[in-house]
mmCIF file of the N, C-alpha and C atoms, coordinates in Angstrom:
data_MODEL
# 
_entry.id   MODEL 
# 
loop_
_atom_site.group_PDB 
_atom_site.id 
_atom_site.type_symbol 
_atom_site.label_atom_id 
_atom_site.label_alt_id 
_atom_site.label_comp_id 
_atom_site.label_asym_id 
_atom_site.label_entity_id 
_atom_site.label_seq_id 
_atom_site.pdbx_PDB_ins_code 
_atom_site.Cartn_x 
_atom_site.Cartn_y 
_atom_site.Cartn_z 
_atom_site.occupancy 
_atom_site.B_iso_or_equiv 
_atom_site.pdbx_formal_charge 
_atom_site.auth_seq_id 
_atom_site.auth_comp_id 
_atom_site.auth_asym_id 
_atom_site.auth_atom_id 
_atom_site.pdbx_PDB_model_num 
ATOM 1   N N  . UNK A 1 1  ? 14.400 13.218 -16.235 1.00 0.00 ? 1  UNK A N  1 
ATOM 2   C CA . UNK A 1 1  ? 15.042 11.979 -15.905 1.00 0.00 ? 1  UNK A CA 1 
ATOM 3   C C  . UNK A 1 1  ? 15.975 11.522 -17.008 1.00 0.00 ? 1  UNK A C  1 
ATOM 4   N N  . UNK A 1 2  ? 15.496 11.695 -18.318 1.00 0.00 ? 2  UNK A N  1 
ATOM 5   C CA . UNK A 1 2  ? 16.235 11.125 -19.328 1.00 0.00 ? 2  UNK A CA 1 
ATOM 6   C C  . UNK A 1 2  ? 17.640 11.838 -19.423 1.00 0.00 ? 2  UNK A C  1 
ATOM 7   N N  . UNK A 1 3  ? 17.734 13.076 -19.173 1.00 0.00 ? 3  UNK A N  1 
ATOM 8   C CA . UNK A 1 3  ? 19.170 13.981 -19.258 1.00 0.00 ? 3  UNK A CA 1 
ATOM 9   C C  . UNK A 1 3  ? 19.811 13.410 -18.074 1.00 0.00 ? 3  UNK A C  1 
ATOM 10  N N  . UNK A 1 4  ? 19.267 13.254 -17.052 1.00 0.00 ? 4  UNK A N  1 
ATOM 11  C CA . UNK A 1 4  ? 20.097 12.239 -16.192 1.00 0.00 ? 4  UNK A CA 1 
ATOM 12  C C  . UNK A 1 4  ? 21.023 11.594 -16.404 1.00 0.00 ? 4  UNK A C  1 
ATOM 13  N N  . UNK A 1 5  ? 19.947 10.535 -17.262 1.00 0.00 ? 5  UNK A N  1 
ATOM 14  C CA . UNK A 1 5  ? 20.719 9.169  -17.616 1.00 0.00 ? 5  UNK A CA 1 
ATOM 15  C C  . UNK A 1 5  ? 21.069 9.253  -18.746 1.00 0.00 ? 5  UNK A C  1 
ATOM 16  N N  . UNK A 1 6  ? 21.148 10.292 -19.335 1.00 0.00 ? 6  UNK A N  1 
ATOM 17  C CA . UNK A 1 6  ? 22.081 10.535 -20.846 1.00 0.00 ? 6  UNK A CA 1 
ATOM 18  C C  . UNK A 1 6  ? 23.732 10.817 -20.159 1.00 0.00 ? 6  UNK A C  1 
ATOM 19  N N  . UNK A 1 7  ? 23.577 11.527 -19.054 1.00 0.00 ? 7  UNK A N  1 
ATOM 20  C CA . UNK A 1 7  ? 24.683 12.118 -18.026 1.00 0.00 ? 7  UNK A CA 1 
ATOM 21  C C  . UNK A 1 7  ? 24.886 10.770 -17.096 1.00 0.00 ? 7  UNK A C  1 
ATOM 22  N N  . UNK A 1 8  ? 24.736 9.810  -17.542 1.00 0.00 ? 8  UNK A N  1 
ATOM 23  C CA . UNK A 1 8  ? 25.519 8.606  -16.961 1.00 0.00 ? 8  UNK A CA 1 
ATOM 24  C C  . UNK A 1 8  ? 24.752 8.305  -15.375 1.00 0.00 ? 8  UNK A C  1 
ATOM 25  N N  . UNK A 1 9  ? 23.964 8.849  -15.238 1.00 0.00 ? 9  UNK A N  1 
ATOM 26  C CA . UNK A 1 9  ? 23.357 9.108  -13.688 1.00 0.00 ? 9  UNK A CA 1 
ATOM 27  C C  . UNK A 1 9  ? 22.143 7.605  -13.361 1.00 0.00 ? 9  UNK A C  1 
ATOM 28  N N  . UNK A 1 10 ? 21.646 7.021  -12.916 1.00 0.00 ? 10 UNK A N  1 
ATOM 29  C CA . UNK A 1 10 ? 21.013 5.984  -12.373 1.00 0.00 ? 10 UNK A CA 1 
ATOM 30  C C  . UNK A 1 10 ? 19.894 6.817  -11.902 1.00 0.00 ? 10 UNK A C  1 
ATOM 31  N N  . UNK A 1 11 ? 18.093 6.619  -11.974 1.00 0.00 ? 11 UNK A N  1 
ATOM 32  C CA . UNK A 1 11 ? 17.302 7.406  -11.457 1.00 0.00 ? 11 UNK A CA 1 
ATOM 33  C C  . UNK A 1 11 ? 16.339 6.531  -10.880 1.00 0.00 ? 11 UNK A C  1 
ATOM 34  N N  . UNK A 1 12 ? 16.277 7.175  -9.894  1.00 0.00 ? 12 UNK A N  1 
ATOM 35  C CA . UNK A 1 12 ? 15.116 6.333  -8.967  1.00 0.00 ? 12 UNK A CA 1 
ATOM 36  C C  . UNK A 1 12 ? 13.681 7.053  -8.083  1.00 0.00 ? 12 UNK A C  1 
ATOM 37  N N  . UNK A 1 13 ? 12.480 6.818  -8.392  1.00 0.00 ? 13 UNK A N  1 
ATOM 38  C CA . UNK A 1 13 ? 11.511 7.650  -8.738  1.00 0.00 ? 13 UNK A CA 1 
ATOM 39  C C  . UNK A 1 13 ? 10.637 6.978  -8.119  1.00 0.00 ? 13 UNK A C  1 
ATOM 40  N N  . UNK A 1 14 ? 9.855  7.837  -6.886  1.00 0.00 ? 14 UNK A N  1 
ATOM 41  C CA . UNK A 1 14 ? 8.963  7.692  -5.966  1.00 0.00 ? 14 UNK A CA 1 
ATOM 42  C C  . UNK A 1 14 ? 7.718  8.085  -6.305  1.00 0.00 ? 14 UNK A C  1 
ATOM 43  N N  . UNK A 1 15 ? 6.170  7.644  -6.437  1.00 0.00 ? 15 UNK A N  1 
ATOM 44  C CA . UNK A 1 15 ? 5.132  7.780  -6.899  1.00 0.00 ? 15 UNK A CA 1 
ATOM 45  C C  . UNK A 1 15 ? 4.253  7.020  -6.193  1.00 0.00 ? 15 UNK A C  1 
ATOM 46  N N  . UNK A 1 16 ? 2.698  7.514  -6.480  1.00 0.00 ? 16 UNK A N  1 
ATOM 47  C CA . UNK A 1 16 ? 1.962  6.828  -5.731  1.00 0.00 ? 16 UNK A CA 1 
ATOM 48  C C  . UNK A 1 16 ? 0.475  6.486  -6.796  1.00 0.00 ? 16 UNK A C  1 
ATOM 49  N N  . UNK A 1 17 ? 0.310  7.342  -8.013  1.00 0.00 ? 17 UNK A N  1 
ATOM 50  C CA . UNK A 1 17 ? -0.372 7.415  -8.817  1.00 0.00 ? 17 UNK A CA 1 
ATOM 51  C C  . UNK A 1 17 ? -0.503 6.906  -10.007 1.00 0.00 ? 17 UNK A C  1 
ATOM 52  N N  . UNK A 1 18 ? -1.561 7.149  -10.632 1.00 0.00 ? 18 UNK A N  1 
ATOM 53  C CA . UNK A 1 18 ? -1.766 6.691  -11.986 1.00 0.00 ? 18 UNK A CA 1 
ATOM 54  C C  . UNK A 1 18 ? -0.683 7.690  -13.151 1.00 0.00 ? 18 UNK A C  1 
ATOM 55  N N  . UNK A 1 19 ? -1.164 9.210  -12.597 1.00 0.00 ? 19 UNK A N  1 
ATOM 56  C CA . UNK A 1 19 ? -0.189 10.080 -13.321 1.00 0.00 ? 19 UNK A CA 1 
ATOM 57  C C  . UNK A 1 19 ? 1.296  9.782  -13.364 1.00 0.00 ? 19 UNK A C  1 
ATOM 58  N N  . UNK A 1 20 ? 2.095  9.054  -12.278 1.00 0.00 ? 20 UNK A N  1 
ATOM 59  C CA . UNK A 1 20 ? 3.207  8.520  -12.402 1.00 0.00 ? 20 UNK A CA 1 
ATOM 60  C C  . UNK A 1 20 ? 3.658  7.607  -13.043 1.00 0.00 ? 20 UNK A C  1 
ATOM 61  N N  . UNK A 1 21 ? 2.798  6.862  -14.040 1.00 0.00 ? 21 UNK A N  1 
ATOM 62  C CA . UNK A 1 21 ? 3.622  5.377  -14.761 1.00 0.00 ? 21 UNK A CA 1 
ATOM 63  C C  . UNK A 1 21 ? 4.323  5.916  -15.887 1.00 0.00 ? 21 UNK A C  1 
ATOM 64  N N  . UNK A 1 22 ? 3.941  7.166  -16.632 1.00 0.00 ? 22 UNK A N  1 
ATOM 65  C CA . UNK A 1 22 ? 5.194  7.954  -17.769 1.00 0.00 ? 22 UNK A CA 1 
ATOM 66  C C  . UNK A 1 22 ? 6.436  7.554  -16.642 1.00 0.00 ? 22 UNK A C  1 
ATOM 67  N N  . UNK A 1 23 ? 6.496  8.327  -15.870 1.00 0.00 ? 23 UNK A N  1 
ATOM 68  C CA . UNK A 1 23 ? 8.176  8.402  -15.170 1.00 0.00 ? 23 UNK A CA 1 
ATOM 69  C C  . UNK A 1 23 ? 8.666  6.988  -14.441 1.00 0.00 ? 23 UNK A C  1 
ATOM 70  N N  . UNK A 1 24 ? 7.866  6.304  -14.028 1.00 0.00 ? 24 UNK A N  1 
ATOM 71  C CA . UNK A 1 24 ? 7.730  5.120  -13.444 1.00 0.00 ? 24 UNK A CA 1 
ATOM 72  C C  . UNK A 1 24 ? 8.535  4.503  -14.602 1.00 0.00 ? 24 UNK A C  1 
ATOM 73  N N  . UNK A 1 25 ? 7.953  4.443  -15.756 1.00 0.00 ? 25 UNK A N  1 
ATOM 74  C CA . UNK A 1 25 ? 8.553  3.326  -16.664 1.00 0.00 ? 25 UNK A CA 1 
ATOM 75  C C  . UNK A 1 25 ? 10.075 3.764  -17.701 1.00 0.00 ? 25 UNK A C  1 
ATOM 76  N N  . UNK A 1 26 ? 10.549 5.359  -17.343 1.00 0.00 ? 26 UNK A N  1 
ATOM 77  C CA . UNK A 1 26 ? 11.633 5.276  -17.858 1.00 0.00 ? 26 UNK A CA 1 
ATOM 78  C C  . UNK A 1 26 ? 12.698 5.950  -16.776 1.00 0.00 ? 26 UNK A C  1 
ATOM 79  N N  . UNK A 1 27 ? 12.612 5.629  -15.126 1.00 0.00 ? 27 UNK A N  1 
ATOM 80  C CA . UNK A 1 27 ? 13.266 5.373  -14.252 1.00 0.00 ? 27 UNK A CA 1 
ATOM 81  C C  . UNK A 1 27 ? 14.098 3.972  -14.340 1.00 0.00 ? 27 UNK A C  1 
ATOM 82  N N  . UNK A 1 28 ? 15.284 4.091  -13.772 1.00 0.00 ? 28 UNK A N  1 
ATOM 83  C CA . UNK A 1 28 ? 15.920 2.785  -13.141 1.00 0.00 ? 28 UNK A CA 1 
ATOM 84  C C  . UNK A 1 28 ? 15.580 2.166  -12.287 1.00 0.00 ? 28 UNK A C  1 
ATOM 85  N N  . UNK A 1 29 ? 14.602 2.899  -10.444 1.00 0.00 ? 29 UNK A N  1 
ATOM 86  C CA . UNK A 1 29 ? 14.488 1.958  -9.834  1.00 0.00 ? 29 UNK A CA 1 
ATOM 87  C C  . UNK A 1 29 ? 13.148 3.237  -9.731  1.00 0.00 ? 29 UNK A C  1 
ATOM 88  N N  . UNK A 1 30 ? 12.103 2.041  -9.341  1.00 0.00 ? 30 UNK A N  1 
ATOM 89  C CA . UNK A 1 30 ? 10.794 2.618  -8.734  1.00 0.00 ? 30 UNK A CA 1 
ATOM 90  C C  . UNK A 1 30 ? 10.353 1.680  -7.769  1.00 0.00 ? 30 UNK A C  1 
ATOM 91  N N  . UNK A 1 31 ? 10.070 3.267  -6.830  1.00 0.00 ? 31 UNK A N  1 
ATOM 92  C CA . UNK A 1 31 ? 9.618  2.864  -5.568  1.00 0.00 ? 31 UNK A CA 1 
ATOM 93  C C  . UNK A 1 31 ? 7.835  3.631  -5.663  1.00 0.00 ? 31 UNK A C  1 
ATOM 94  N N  . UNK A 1 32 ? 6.817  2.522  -5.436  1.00 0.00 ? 32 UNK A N  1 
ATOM 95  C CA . UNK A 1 32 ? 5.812  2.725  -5.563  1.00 0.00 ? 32 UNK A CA 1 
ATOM 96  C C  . UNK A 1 32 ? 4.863  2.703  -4.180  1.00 0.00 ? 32 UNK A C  1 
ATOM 97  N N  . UNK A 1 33 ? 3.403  3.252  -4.385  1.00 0.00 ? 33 UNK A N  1 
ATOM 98  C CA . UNK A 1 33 ? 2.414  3.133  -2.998  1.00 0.00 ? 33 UNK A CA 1 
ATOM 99  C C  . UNK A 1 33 ? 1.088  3.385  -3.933  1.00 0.00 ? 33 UNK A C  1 
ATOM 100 N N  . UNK A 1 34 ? 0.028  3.034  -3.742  1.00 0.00 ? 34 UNK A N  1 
ATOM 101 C CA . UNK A 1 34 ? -1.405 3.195  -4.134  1.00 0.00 ? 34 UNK A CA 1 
ATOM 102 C C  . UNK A 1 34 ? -1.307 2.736  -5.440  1.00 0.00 ? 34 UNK A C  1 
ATOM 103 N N  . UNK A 1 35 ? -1.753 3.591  -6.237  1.00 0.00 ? 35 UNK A N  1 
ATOM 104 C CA . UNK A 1 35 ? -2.585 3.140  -7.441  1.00 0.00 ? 35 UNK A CA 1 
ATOM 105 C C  . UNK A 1 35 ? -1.115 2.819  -8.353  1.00 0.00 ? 35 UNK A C  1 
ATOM 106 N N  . UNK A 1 36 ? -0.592 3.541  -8.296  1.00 0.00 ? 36 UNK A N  1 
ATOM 107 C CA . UNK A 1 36 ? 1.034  3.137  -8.890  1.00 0.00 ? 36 UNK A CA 1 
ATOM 108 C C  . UNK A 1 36 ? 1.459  1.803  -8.806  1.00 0.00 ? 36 UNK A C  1 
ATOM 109 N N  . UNK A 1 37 ? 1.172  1.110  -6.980  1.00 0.00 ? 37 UNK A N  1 
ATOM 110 C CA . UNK A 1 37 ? 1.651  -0.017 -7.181  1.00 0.00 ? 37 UNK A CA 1 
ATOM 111 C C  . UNK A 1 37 ? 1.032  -1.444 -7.717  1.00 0.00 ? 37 UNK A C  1 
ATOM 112 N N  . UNK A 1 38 ? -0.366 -0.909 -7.681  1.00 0.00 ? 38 UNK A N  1 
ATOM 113 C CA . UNK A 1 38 ? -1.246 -2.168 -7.589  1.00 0.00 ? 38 UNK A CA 1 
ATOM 114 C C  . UNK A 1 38 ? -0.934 -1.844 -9.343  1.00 0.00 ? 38 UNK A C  1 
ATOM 115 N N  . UNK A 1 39 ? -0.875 -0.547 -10.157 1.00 0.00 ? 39 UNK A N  1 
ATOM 116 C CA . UNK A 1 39 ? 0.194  -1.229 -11.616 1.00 0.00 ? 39 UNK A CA 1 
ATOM 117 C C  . UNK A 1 39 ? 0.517  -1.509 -11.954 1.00 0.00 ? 39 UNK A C  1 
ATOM 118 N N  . UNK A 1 40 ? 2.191  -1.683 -10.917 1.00 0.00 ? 40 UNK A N  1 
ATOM 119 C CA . UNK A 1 40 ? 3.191  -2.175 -11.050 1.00 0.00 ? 40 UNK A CA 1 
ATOM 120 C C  . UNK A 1 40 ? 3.311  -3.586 -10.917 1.00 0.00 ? 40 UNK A C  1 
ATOM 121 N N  . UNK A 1 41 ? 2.440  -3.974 -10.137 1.00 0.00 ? 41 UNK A N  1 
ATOM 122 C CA . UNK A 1 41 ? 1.907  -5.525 -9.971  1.00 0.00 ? 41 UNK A CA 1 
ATOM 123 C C  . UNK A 1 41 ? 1.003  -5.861 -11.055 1.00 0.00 ? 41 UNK A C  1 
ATOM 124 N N  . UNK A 1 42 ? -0.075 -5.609 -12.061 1.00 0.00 ? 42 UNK A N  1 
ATOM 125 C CA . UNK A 1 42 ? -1.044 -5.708 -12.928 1.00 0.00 ? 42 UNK A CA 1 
ATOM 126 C C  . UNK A 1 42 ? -0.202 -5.793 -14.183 1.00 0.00 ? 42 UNK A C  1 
ATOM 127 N N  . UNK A 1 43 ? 1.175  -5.172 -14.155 1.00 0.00 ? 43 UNK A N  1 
ATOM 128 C CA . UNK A 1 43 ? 1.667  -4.973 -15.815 1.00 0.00 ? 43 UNK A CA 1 
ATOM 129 C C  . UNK A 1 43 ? 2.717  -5.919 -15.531 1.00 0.00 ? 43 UNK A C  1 
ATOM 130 N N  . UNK A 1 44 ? 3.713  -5.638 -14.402 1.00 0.00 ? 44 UNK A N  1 
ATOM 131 C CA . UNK A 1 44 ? 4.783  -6.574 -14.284 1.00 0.00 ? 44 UNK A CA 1 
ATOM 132 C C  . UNK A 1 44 ? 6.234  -5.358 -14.148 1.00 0.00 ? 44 UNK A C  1 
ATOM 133 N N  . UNK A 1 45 ? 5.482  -4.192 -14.009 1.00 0.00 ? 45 UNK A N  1 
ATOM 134 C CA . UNK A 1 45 ? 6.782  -2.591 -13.867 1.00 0.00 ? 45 UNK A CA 1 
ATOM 135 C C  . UNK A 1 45 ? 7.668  -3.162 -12.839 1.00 0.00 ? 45 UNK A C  1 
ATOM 136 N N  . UNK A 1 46 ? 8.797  -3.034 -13.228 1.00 0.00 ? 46 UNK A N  1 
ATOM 137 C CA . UNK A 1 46 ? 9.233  -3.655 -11.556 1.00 0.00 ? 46 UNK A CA 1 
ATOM 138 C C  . UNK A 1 46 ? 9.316  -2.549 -11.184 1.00 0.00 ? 46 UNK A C  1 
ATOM 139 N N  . UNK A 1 47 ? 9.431  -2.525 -9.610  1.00 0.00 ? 47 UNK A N  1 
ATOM 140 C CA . UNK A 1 47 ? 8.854  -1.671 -8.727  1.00 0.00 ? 47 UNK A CA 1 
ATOM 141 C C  . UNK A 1 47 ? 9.484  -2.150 -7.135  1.00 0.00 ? 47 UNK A C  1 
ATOM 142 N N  . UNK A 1 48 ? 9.674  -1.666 -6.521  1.00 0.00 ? 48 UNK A N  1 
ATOM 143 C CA . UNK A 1 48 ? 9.474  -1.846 -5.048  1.00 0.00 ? 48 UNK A CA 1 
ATOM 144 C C  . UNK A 1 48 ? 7.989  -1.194 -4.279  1.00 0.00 ? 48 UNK A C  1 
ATOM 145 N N  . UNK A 1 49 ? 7.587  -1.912 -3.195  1.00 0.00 ? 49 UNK A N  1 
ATOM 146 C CA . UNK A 1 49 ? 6.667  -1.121 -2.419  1.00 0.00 ? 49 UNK A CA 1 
ATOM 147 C C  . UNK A 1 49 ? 7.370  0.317  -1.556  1.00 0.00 ? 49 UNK A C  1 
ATOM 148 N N  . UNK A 1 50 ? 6.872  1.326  -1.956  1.00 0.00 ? 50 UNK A N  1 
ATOM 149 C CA . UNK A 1 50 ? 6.835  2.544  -1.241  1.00 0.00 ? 50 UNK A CA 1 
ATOM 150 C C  . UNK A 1 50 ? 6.067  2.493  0.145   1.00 0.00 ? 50 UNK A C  1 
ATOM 151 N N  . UNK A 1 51 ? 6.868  2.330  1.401   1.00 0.00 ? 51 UNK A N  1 
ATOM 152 C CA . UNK A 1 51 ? 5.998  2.027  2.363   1.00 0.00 ? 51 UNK A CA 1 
ATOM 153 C C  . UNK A 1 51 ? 6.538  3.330  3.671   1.00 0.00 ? 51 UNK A C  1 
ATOM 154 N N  . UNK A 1 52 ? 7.453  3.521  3.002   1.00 0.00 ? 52 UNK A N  1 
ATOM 155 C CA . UNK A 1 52 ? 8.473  4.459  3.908   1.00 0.00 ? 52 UNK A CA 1 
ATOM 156 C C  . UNK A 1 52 ? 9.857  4.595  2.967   1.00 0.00 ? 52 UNK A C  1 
ATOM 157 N N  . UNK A 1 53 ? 10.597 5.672  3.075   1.00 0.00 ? 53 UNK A N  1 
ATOM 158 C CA . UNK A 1 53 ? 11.755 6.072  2.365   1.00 0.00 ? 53 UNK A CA 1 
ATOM 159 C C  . UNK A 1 53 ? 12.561 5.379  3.184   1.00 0.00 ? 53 UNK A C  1 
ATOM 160 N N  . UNK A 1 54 ? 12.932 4.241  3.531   1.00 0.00 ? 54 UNK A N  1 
ATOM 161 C CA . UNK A 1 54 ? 14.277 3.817  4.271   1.00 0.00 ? 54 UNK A CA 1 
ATOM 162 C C  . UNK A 1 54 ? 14.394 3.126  2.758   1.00 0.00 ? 54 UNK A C  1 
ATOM 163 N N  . UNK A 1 55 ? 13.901 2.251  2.190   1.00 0.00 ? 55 UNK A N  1 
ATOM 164 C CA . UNK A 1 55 ? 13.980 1.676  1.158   1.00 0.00 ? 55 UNK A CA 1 
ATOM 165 C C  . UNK A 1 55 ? 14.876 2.568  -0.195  1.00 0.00 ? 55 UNK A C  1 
ATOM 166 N N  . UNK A 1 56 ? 13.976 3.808  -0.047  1.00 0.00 ? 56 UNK A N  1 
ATOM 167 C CA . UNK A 1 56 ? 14.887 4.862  -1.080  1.00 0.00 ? 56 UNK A CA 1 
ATOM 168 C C  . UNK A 1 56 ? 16.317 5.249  -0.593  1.00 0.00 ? 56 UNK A C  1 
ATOM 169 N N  . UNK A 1 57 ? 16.156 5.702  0.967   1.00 0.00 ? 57 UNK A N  1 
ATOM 170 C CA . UNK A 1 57 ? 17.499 5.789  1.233   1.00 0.00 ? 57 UNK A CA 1 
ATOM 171 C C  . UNK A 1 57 ? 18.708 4.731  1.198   1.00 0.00 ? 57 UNK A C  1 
ATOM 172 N N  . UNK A 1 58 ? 18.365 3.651  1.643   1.00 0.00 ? 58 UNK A N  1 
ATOM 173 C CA . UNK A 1 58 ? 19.192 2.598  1.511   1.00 0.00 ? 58 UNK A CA 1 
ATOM 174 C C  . UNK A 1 58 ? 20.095 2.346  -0.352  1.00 0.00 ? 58 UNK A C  1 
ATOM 175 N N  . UNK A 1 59 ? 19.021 2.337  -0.739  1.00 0.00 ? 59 UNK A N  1 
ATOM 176 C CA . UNK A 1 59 ? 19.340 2.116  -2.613  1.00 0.00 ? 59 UNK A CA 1 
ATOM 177 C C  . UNK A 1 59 ? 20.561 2.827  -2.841  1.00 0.00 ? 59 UNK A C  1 
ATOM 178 N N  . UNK A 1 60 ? 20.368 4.526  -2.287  1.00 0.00 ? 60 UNK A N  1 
ATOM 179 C CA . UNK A 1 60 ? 21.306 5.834  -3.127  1.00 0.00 ? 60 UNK A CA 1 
ATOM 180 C C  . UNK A 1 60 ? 22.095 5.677  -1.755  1.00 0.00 ? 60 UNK A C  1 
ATOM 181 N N  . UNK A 1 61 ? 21.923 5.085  -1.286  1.00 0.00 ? 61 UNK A N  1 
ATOM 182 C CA . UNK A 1 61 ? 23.310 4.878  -0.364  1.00 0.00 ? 61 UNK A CA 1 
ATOM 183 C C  . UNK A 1 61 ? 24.685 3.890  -0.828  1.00 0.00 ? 61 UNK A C  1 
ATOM 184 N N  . UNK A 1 62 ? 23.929 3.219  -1.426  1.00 0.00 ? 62 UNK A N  1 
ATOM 185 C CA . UNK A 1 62 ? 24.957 1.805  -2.128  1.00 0.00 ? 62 UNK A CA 1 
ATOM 186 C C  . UNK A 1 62 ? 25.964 2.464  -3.046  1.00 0.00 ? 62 UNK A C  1 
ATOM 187 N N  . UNK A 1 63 ? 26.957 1.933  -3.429  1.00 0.00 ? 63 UNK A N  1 
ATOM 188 C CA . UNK A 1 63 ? 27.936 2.584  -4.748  1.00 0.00 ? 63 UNK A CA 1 
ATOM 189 C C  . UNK A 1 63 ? 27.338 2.155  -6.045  1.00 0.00 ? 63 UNK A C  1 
ATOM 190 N N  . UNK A 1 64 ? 27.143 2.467  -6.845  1.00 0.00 ? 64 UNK A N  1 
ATOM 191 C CA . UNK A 1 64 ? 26.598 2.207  -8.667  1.00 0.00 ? 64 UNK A CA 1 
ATOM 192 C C  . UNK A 1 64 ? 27.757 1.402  -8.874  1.00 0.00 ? 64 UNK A C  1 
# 
């Protein structure tokens, strides 16, 4: 993710776990579900709810 955004790129990172808050927290936009989100709510990660990818698609549809 980080060469990404060294390469000027915006990253946005879908997870549902505990193993996901490394990438969760040095993403641009996170889209979360399960244990990931009730995290993201407990710490303050911002986050969206992962409930379905229309949410992801919509985002990388927009212009940066």
């Amino acid at each position: 993710m980080r060469r990404y955004q060294r390469l000027g790129y915006r990253v946005a990172f879908c997870g549902d776990a505990t193993t996901d808050i490394k990438a969760a927290r040095i993403a641009d936009a996170v889209f979360a579900a399960k244990k990931l989100w009730t995290f993201c709510r407990n710490t303050g990660l911002p986050g969206r709810r992962l409930k379905n990818f229309s949410g992801v698609t919509q985002l990388l549809s927009r212009p940066s």
